[in-house]
N, C-alpha and C positions, 0 to 999 in steps of 0.2 A: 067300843073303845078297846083297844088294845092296851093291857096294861106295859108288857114289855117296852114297846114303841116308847110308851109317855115314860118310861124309866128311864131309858136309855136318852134320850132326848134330857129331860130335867140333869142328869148325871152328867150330859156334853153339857150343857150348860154352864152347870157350876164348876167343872174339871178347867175350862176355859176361863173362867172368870180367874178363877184362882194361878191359872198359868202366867194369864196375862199380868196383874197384881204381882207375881215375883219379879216378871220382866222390865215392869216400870219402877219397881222399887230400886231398882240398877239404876234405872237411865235417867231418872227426869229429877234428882236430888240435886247434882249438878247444873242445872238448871232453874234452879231456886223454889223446886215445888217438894211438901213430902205425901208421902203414899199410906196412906192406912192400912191394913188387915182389912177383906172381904169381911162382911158383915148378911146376916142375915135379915133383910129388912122387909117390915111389915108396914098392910096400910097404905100400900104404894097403888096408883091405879095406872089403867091401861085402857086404850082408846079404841073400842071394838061396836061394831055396827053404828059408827057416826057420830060414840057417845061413850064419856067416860066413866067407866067400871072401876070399882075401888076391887084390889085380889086380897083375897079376905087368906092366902097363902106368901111366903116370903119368898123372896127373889134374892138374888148373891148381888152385892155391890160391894162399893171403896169410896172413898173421899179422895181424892187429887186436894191437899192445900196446899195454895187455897183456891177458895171458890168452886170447886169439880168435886161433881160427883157418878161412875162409871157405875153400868153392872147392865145383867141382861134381866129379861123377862121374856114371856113365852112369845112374844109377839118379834123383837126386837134388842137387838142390844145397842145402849144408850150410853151417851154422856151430857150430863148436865152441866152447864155454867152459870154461876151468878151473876149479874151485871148490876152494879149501881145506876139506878137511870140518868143521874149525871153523864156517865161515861156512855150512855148509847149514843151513837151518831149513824145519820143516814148511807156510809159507807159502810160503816159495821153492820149495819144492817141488811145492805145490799150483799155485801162479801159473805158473811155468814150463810142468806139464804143461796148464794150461787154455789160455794163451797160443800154444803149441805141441804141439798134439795130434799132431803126428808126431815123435815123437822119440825118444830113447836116453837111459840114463846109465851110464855105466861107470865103473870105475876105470883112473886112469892106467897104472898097473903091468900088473893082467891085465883089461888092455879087450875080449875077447873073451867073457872071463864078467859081460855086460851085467847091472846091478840092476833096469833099466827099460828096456821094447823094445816099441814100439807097436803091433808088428806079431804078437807074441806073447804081453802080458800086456794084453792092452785096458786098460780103466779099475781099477786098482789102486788102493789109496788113497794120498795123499802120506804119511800113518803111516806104513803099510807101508814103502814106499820108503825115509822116512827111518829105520826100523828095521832096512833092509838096510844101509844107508849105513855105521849107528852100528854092527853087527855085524863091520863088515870092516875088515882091516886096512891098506886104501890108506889114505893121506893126504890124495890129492886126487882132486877124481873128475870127470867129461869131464863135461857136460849136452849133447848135441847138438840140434840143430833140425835138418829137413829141411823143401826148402820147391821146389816147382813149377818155379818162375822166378826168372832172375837179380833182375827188380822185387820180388816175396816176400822173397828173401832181404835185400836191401836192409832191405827196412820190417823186417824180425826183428830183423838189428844195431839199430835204432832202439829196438826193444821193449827188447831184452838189455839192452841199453846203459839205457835208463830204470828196468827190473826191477833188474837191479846194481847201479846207483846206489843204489837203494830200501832194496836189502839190504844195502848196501855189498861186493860180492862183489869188488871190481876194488883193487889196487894200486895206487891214483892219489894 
């Protein structure tokens, strides 16, 4: 292990997160969302060799409210949404995964037993999914995006934020 590498790397990270976190605090208040302060968060896991790992270290994020929550981890940088399971429908479900072909859906409750996981169910249909959806007993259920770059991540809040609208998923 190089420790430089993992410094400098952990340091792009968080330098990033924090960039981006000022940029949206500008743009997306007018829009009827507010922007938290990055936070240091623990307890958080990450999906590595087929199976999820709890990082027993913290990761930089933010809350978008409502409903969003951004930041990166070593693997990927993420945004999260919540969705009341009223409001999923087999469009948003198909749009989301076309939009976002690297991604997750879980439930809030046991987010561990993911319904949709790109890494291990390739292309499933949005039926399907929303027939896992309608089968379980959460209430509300995570949609995650994974995206390369703190700029990616950026333009995905943009998409969310336009797909939510569309569907009205957002508490605004």
């Amino acid at each position: 292990m190089d420790v430089r590498e993992v410094h400098e790397f952990l340091n792009g990270m968080w330098e990033s997160i924090f960039a981006l976190n000022e940029e949206l605090r500008e743009e997306l208040p007018p829009l009827g969302f507010k922007v938290e302060p990055v936070e240091e968060v623990f307890g958080a896991y990450i999906f590595l060799d087929g199976e999820w790992r709890q990082m027993s270290y913290p990761h930089p994020a933010f809350e978008i409210k409502p409903q969003m929550e951004a930041g990166a981890t070593p693997e990927s940088y993420y945004l999260v949404v919540a969705v009341p399971k009223e409001r999923i429908s087999e469009n948003f479900v198909g749009l989301f995964l076309e939009i976002f072909p690297r991604s997750f859906i879980y439930g809030s409750e046991n987010f561990l037993n993911d319904l949709y996981n790109w890494r291990r169910d390739g292309r499933i249909s949005p039926t399907e999914i929303l027939e896992r959806i309608e089968e379980s007993d959460e209430r509300v259920f995570q949609f995650e995006a994974n995206f390369g770059s703190a700029k990616a991540l950026k333009q995905g809040i943009k998409r969310i934020i336009d797909l939510g609208k569309r569907f009205e998923i957002f508490d605004l």
